[in-house]
MIROTI-690059 format. One line per 5 residues: their letters; for each residue x, y, z negated of C-alpha. Coordinates in pm, whole numbers, plus 50000, padded with zeros to 5 digits. Example, Ala and Ser with C-alpha at 12.3 -4.5 7.8 and 13.67 -1.06 7.14 Angstrom:
2
AS) 51230:49550:49220  51367:49894:49286
! end
This chain:
844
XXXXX) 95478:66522:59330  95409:66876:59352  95435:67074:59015  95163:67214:58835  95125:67622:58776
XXXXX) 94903:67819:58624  94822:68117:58794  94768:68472:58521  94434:68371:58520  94420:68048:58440
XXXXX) 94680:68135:58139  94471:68453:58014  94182:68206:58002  94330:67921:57810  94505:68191:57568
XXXXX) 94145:68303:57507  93998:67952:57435  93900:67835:57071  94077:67478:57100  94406:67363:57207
XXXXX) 94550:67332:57606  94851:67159:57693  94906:67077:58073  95144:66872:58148  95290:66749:58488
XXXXX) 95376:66459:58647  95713:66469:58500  95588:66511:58152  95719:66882:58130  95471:67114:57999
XXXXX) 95350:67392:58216  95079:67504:58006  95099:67595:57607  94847:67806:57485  94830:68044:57236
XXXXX) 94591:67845:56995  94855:67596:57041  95120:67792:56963  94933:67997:56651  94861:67601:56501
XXXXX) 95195:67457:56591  95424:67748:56509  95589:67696:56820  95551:67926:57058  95511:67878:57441
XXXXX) 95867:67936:57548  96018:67721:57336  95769:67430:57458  95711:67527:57797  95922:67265:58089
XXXXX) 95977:67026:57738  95841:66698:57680  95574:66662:57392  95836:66446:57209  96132:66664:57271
XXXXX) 95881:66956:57123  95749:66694:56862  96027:66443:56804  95761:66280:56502  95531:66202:56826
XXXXX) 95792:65946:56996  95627:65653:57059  95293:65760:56900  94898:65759:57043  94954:66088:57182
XXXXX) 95246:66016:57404  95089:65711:57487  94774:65807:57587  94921:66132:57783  95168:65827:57978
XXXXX) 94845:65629:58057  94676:65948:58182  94993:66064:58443  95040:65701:58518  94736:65525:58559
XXXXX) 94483:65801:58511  94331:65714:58221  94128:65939:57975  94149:65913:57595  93995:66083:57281
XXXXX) 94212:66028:56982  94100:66131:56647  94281:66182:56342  94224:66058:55978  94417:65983:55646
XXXXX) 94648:65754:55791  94669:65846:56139  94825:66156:56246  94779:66348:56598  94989:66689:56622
XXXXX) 95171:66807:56353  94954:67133:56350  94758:67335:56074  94449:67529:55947  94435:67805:55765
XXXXX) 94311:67649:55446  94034:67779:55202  94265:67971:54983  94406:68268:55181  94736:68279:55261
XXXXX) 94793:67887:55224  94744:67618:55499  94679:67306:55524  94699:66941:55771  94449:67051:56053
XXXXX) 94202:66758:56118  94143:66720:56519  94052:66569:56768  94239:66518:57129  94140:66502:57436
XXXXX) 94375:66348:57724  94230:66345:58108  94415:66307:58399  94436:66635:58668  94479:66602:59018
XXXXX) 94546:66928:59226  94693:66821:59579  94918:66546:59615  95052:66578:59222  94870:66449:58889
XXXXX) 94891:66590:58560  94724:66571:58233  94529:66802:58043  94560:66756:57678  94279:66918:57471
XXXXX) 94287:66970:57067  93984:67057:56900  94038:67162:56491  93729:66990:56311  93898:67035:56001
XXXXX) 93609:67211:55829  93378:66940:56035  93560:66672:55787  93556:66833:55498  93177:66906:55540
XXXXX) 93181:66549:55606  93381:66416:55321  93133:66638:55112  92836:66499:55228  92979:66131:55202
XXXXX) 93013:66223:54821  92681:66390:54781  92544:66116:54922  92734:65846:54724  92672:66047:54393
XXXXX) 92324:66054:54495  92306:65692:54522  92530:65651:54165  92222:65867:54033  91974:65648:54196
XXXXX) 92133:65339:54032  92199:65466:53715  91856:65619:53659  91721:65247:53792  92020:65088:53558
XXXXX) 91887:65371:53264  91510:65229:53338  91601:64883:53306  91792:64948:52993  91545:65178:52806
XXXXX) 91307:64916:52918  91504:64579:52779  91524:64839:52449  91213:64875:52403  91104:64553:52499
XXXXX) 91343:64374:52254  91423:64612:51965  91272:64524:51625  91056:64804:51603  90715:64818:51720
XXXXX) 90669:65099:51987  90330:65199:52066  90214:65528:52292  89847:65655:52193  89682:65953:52387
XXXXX) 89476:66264:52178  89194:66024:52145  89394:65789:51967  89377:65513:52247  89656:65272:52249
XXXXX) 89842:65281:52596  90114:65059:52583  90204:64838:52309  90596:64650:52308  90648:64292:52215
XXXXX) 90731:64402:51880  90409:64546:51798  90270:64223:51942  90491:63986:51676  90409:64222:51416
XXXXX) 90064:64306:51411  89972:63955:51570  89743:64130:51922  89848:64000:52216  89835:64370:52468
XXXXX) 89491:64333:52694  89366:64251:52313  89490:64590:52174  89552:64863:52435  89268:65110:52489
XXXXX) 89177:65037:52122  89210:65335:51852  89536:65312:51686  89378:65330:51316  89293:64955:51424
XXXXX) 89699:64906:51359  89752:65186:51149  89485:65322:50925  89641:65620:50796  89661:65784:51138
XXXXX) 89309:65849:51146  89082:66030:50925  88751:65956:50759  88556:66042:51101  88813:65830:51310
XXXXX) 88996:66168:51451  89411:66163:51470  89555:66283:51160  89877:66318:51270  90020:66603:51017
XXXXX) 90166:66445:50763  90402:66175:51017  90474:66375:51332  90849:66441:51344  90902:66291:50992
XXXXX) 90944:65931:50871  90690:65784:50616  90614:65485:50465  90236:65381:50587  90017:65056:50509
XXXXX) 90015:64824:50869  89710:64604:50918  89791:64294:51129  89545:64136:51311  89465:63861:51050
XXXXX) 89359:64134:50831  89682:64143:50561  89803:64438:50513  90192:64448:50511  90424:64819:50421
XXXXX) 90563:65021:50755  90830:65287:50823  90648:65502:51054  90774:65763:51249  90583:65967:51552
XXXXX) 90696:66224:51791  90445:66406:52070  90535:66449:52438  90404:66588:52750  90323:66411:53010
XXXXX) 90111:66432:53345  90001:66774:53200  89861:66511:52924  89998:66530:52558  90110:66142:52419
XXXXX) 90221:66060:52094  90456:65739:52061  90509:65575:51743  90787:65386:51611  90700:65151:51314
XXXXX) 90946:64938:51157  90827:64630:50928  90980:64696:50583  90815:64387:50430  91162:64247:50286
XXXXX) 91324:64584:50239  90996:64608:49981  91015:64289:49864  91433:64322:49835  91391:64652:49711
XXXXX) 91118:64492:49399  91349:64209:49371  91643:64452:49292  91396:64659:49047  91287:64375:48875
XXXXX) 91711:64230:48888  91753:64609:48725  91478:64582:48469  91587:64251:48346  91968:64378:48349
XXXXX) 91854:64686:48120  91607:64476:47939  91930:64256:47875  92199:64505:47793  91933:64644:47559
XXXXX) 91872:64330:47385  92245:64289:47372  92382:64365:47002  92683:64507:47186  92767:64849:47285
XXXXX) 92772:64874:47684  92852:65130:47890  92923:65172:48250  93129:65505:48434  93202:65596:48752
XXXXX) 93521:65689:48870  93499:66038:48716  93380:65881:48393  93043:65978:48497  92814:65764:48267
XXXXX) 92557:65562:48502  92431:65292:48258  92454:65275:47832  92208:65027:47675  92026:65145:47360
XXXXX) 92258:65048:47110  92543:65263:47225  92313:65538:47269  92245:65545:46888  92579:65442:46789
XXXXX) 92680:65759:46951  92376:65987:46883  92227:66004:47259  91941:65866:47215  91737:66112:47369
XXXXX) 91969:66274:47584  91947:66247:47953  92299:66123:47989  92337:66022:48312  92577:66162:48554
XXXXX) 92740:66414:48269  93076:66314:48185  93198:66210:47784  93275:66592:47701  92921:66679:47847
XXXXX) 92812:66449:47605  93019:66500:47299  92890:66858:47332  92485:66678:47328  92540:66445:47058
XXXXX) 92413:66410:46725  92701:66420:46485  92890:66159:46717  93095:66450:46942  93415:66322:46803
XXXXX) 93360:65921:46893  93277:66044:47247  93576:66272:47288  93799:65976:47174  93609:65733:47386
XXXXX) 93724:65998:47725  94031:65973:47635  94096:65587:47595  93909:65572:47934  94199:65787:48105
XXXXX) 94425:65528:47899  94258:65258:48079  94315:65392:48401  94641:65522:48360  94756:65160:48228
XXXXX) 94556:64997:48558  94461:64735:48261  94204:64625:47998  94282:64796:47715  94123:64713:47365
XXXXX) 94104:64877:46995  93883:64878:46710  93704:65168:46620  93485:65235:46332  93207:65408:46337
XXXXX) 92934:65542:46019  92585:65484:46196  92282:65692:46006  92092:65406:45825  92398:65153:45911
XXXXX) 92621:65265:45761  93006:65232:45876  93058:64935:46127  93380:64827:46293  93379:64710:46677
XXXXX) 93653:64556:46900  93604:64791:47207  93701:64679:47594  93785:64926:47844  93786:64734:48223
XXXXX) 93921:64981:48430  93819:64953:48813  93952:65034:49166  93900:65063:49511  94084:64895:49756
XXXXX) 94327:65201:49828  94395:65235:49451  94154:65488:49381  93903:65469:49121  93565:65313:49143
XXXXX) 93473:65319:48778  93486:65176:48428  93306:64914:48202  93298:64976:47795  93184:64635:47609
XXXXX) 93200:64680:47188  93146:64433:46990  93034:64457:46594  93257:64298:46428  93207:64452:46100
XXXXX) 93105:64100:45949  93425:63963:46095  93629:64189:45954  93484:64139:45603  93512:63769:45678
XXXXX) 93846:63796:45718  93874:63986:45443  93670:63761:45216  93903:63457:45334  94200:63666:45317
XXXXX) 94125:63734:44931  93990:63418:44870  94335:63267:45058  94520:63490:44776  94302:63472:44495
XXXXX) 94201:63218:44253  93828:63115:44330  93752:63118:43934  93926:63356:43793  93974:63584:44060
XXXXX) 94332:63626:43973  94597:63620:44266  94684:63277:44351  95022:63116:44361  95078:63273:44715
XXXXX) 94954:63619:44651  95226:63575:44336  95471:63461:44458  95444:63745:44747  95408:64002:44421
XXXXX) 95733:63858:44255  95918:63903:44563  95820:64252:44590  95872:64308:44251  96246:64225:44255
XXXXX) 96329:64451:44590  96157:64682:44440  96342:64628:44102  96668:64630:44276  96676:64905:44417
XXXXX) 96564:65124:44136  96782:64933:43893  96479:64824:43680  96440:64497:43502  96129:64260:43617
XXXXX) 96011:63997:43360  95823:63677:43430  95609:63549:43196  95460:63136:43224  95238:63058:43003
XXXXX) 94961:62736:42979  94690:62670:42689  94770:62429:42461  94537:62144:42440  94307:62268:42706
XXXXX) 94269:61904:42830  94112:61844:42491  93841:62110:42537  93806:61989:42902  93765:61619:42732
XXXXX) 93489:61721:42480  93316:62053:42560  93315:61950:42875  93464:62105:43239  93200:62334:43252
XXXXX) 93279:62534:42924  93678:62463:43024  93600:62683:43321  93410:62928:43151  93768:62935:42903
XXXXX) 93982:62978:43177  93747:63302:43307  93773:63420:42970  94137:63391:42940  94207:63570:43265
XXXXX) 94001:63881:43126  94201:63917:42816  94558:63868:42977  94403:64155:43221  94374:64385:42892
XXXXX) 94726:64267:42758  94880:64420:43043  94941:64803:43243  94755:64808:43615  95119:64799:43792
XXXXX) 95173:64462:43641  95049:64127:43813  94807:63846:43652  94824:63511:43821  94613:63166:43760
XXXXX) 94893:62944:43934  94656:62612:43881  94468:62460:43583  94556:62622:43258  94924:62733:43384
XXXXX) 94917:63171:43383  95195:63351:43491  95244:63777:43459  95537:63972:43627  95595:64296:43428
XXXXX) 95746:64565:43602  95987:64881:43578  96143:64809:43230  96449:64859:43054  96509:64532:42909
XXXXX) 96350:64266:42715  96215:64452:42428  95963:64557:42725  95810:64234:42772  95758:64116:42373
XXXXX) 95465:64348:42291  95300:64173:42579  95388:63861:42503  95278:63915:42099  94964:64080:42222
XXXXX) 94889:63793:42457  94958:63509:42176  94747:63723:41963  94435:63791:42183  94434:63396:42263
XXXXX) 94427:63301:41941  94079:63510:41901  93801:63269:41883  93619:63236:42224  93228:63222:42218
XXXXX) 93157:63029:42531  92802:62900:42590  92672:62886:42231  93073:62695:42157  93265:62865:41961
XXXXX) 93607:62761:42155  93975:62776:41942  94271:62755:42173  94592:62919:42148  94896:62961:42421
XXXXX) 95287:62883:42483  95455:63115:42662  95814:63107:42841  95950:63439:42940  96234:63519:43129
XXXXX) 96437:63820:43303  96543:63964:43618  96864:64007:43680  96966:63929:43349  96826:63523:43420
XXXXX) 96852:63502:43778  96876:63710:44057  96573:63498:44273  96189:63408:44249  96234:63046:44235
XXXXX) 96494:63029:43968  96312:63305:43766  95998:63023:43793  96224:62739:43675  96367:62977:43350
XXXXX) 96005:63028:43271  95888:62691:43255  96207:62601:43069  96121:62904:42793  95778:62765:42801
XXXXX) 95860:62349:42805  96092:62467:42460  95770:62642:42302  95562:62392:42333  95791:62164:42186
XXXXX) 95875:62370:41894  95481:62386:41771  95278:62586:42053  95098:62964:42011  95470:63087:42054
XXXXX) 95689:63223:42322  96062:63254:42393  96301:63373:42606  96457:63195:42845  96837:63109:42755
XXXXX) 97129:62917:42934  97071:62612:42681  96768:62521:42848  96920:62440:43159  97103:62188:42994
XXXXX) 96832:61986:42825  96685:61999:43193  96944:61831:43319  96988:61564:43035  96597:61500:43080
XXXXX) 96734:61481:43409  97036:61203:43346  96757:60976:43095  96553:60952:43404  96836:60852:43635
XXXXX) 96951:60602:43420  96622:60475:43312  96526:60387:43672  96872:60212:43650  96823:60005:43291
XXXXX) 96412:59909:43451  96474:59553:43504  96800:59465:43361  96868:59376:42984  96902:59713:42837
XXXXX) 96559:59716:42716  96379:59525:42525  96060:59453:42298  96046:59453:41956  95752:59336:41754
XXXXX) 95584:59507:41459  95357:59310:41281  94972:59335:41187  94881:59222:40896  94544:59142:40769
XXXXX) 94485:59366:40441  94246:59110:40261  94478:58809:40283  94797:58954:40405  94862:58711:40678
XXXXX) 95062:58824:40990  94776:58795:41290  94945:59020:41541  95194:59243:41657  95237:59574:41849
XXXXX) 95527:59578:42152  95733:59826:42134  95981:59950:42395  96330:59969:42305  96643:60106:42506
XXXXX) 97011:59949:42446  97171:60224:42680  97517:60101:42778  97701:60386:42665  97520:60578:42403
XXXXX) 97369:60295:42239  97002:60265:42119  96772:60520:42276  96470:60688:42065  96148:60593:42244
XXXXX) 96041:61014:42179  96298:61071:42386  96229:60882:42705  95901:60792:42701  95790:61139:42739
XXXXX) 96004:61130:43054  95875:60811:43196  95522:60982:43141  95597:61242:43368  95745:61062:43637
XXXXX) 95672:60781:43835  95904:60526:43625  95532:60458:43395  95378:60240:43641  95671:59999:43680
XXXXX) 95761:59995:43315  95404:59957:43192  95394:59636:43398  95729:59499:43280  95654:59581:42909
XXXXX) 95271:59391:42977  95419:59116:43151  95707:59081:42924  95473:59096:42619  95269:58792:42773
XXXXX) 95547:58583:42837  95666:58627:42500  95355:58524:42337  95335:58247:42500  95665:58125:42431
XXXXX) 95560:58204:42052  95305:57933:42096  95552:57691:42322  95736:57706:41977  95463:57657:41760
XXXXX) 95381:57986:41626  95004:58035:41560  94796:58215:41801  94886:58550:41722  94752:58894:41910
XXXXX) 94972:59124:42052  94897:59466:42100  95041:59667:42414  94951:60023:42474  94856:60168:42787
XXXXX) 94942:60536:42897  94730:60818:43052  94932:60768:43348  94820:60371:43403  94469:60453:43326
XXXXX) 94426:60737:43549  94459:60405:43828  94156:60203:43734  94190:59964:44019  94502:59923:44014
XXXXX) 94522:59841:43595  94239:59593:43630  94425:59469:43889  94754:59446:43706  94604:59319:43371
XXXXX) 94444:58998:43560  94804:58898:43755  95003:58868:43498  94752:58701:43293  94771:58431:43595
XXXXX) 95126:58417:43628  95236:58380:43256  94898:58194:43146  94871:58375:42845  94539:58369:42664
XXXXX) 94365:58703:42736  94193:58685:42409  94528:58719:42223  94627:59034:42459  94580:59388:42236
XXXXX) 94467:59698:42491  94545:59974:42322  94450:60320:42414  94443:60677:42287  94132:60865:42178
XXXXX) 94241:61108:42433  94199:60883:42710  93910:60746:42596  93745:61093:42674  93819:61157:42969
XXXXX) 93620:61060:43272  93406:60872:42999  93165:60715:43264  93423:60557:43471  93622:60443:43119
XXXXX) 93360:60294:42963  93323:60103:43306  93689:59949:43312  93712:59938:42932  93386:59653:42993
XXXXX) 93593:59479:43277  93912:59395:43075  93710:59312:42734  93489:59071:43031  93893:58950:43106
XXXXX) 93911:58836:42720  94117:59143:42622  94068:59268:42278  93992:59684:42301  94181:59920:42046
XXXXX) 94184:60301:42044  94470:60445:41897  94543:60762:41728  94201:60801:41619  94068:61076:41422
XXXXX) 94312:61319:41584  94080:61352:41892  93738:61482:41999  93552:61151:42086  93174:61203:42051
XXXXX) 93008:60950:41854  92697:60938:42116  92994:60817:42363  93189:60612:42090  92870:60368:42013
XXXXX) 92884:60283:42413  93226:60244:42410  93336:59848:42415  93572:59886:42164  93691:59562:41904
XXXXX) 93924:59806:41692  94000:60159:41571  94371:60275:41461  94346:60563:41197  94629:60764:41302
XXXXX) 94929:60772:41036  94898:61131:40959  94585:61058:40726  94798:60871:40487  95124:61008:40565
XXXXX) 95042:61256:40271  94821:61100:40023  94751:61295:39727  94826:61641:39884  94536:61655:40092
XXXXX) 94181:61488:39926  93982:61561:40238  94209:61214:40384  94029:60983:40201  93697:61118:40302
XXXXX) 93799:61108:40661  93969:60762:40655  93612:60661:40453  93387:60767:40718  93668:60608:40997
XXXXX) 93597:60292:40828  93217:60310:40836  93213:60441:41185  93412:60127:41281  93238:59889:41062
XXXXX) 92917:60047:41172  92988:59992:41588  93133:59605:41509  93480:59751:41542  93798:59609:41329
XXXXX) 93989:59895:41126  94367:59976:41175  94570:60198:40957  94935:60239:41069  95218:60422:40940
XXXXX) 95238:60229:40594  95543:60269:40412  95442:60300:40016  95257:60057:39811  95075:60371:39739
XXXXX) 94943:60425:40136  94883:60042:40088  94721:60045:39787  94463:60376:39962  94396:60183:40286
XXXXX) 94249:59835:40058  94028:60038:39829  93906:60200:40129  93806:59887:40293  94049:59873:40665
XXXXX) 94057:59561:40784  94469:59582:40937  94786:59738:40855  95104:59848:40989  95433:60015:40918
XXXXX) 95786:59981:40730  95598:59900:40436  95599:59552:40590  95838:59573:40849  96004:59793:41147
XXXXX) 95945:59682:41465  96183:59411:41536  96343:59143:41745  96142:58836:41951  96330:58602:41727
XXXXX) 96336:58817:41400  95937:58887:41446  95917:58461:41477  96099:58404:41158  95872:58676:40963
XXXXX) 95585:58484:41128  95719:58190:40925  95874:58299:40644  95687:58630:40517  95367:58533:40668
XXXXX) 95131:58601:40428  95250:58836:40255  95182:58919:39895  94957:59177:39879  94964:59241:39511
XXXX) 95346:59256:39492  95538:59541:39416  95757:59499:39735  95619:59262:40028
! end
């Protein structure tokens, strides 16, 4: 095939042309390369010139090019190729928009086949429509943002539309004339008009407060600002808005579109929470408790009226100043307020409740005491969110406690300290002693016979005695030294700081001395005196409760030497203690075996001397020191709990021997047995007692001889009288002993069921010394006589005494005139040998 060449021509055109030639023959050698070719390949036309396109390419083996150039030469085909992203024509470039830089030229190619004579070749044409695309590419995104536009302002429509249409605020437009134009489904659930009811119609219809009195817009006082307005709805209630309206043009028309929002529960939340606030500070007011609440700064937000006086604020405007703010305000309270500040940083710093007591001196109050509360609070991060002040009064409390306190360690009568509050005192007394080196000295004292005045005068004047008392021991003594009532007459004074015992006698004299001063109680003149037991620290004991013991041992031995006396306490004492102490062991040992017994004294009728009776009395064979002085245990047994068990043996032995007496033909004789205090403080108990062992030894109860002491006759007269008429309903015959040494009230004595009186010995112990006997033992008799009472005299031991008691008219005697007390058996042979006795004789 004949070859292909350009002639100059040809060349100087296609160097001149604005798109790319490249001839190629039928060979595929390139005769043609022009210089637009060459400029956008950077190749020039020598080096492509008699080359294939994919020797001067290599990237274009097997690509559209090369194909389409092989279809053209070959089967004469025409192509237009056309590049894009992905597919590539000629490797060439464009100058770019940025001088100096270039860029992937965009083209398009054009391959057609060329026949000149017998030969074929292809003409391959490449047009640059870079800037072509990239107009192109721009107006693809113009047109694809114009279309985002388009859909967002029809997405923005439908949006601002489904806002409007279902927000909760009523949105109504309303031209110059006040027409309504449109009119959202809010406004139609809220004012109740359905729209063709409500649009054209003036919006004063809806909201009255837009209009004036002559129906114009009165728009000044809501445009551009929110307001709270009156709505009407459409059933004519009226019902609070939040109204705000803004103007627009539009259409060369001005509209106004107004927002209303219902605030009907925001109102009715907002009343609930004034009325919740007006009940709280109608509450805390009412309170009688001082509340306070602070912020976080300690700020005050809330104080009720109470702390506001208490701290002198009342007409301050305290809120939002802080406690120094205050302090600075107050009247005469600065320095409670400046405390209070500080305890609130306390109750922060500790992150804790913190309490105290503070008193405080309120004008017209005077000084109260309250338990203040701090309750520190916090946020969530730690920070702090405020504080809460509760105070309570507690100023009663506290003088409650006070009150019980004293009246826990003082002596409700007297108002002496108590045995606590002493004992406390004597304990502080001795540490206090020893360290100094001082002496301490304890007196115990009691009033003698107080039981007496108790008995006759009565418990109220005994009280009024024992008031008495307390004042004068006050006088006896300095202020340092301690007073105590320790229970029922019992007194006890610890004297402090002295140098020995000498200290504590001029108290002691001065106490038996002002005691012994008549007492004028409640129109009584009252006569008592004391016995006092006084002992010494260290010198005694080196102890409280030892120092106690010594002084009721010093005490115990004045009493028994006489009374209105004191003494010291001295190591003796402890040993009569503990031989009181050994009769008591071994009388609970000798109850109920043979070492004691009863012995009989007899009664014997004055007027024909006969033996009609006999008194039991208890006798003690001790093993080992032989016979046993009833003065020296009975006392004992007294004081213990040995009485009750020996009263019944020495009753129930006294029955059974009586009636063996009759068994062995004795006459019916009485037999006296006496009862103590201890029995008869048991009424129950004795009645019960008394009526068993009648039963069990079948004794007659009119031959059984009660006996009882004046003494116990008085006391609890109501209730005596009461058992006293239950044994005499028994059979038993009723004796008072000891009588005429007592206080027994004749207006009580007359009720008393009494069958016999016992003139204590002492009235004729001493017969012719002391003339005011007779008179007493005269007017005994006639008192007995008088009340249908038998007369006793014991204690007779002369023919004198014996010869006194008949002219005076008793009815019984007694005593070692006619015999000692005496064996079961002995007592039977007197029965039948002396029995009666000769009352005329010199001796019986």
């Amino acid at each position: 095939m004949d070859s292909l060449h350009p002639d100059d021509l040809f060349r100087a055109l296609s160097d001149a042309s604005e798109i790319g030639l490249v001839l190629v023959d039928g060979g595929g050698g390139i005769v043609l390369w022009n210089d637009w070719m060459a400029k956008a390949s950077r190749i020039a036309a020598a080096d492509a010139l008699g080359a294939g396109l994919a020797q001067v390419f290599p990237d274009l083996a097997g690509s559209r090019v090369v194909g389409a150039v092989d279809d053209a030469l070959v089967r004469g085909m025409s192509a237009i190729l056309s590049s894009s992203l992905n597919k590539r024509l000629f490797p060439l470039v464009h100058d770019g928009r940025v001088p100096g830089r270039s860029e992937p030229m965009h083209q398009i190619v054009v391959v057609k086949p060329v026949v000149a004579g017998k030969g074929r070749g292809c003409l391959v044409q490449v047009f640059d429509v870079t800037n072509m695309a990239h107009r192109e590419a721009l107006l693809r995104q113009q047109a694809r943002t114009m279309e985002a536009l388009a859909e967002n302002y029809r997405l923005s429509e439908l949006h601002n539309r489904a806002i409007v249409d279902n927000t909760a605020d009523a949105i109504i437009t309303f031209g110059e004339n006040g027409a309504i134009g449109t009119y959202n489904p809010a406004a139609e659930r809220m004012f109740g008009y359905d729209p063709f009811q409500i649009v054209g119609k003036a919006i004063g219809v809806l909201i009255p407060e837009l209009v004036d009195d002559d129906g114009h817009l009165a728009l000044d006082s809501v445009l551009d600002q929110r307001r709270e307005v009156t709505g009407v709805r459409k059933i004519r209630a009226i019902f609070p808005l939040e109204l705000s309206v803004s103007a627009m043009e539009l259409g060369g028309q001005r509209l106004f579109i107004a927002i209303a929002h219902d605030i009907t529960e925001r109102k009715a939340a907002e009343e609930e929470l004034r009325q919740q606030k007006e009940w709280l500070t109608t509450l805390i007011n009412a309170m009688p408790d001082l509340v306070c609440l602070k912020d976080g700064k300690g700020r005050w937000l809330v104080a009720n009226e109470f702390y506001l006086e208490v701290t002198g604020l009342r007409d301050v405007d305290y809120q939002g100043r802080s406690g120094y703010e205050l302090a600075r305000l107050s009247h005469g309270q600065g320095e409670v307020l400046r405390v209070g500040t500080e305890t609130d940083e306390r109750a922060w710093g500790e992150g804790r409740p913190i309490s105290y007591e503070r008193e405080v001196a309120i004008p017209e109050r005077g000084t109260k005491v309250f338990d203040m509360v701090k309750l520190p609070l916090f946020n969530d991060d730690g920070t702090r969110r405020g504080l809460v002040l509760v105070g309570r009064d507690i100023t009663e409390r506290k003088l409650a406690a006070a009150r019980i306190h004293h009246l826990a360690h003082h002596d409700a009568l007297t108002n002496l300290p108590n045995r606590v509050l002493f004992q406390e005192r004597l304990r502080s007394a001795l540490l206090q002693a020893k360290r100094v080196g001082h002496k301490v000295a304890l007196m115990f004292l009691d009033l003698d016979k107080f039981k007496d005045i108790n008995d006759t005068l009565g418990h109220h004047v005994g009280d009024l005695l024992l008031k008495a008392v307390a004042k004068r021991l006050q006088r006896c003594v300095r202020e340092t030294d301690t007073v105590a009532r320790l229970g029922g007459d019992e007194f006890a004074i610890i004297l402090t700081n002295l140098d020995g015992a000498a200290g504590a006698v001029p108290v002691a004299e001065s106490v038996i001395s002002s005691i012994a001063d008549p007492f004028g109680l409640d129109e009584h003149e009252v006569m008592t005196s004391t016995s006092i037991g006084v002992t010494l620290y260290p010198d005694d004991a080196g102890d409280a409760d030892q120092l106690l013991k010594n002084a009721d041992l010093a005490m115990f031995r004045s009493k028994s030497e006489g009374r209105n006396n004191y003494h010291f306490y001295v190591a003796e004492m402890d040993a009569e203690v503990q031989a009181r102490k050994i009769i008591e062991r071994d009388l609970r040992l000798a109850l109920g075996t043979e070492q004691l017994e009863l012995h009989y004294q007899p009664l014997v009728e004055v007027t024909t001397g006969e033996i009609v009776g006999c008194e039991a009395l208890l006798r003690w064979r001790h093993p080992t020191r032989g016979w046993v002085g009833p003065a020296e245990f009975i006392p004992i047994a007294e004081r213990t709990d040995l009485i009750a068990p020996l009263g019944r043996w020495i009753l129930h032995r006294a029955c059974l021997q009586g009636r063996d007496w009759a068994r062995d033909g004795l006459p019916p004789l009485k037999i006296a047995v006496n009862l103590s205090p201890a029995q008869f403080k048991h009424h129950q108990t004795l009645l019960a007692m008394v009526s068993d062992i009648l039963d069990q030894t079948g004794f007659p109860a009119e031959q059984l001889q009660l006996e009882i002491t004046e003494g116990i006759a008085m006391q609890n007269i109501e209730a005596t009288i009461e058992v006293l008429q239950q044994l005499r309903e028994m059979g038993a015959v009723i004796s008072i002993d000891d009588f005429g040494t007592g206080y027994s009230s004749l207006n009580y004595l007359k009720r008393f069921p009494v069958d016999k009186l016992k003139i204590d010995r002492s009235f004729v112990a001493d017969i012719g010394r002391h003339a005011d006997n007779a008179a007493v033992v005269k007017a005994i008799v006639n008192l007995g006589h008088s009340i249908g009472a038998r007369v006793n005299v014991e204690g007779i031991e002369t023919r004198e005494q014996l010869d006194f008691i008949i002219a005076h008219g008793v009815d019984e005697a007694q005593g070692y005139y006619f015999s000692r007390p005496v064996p079961p058996d002995e007592f039977a042979r007197l029965v039948r040998e002396k029995s009666p006795y000769c009352m005329t004789c010199e001796t019986p």
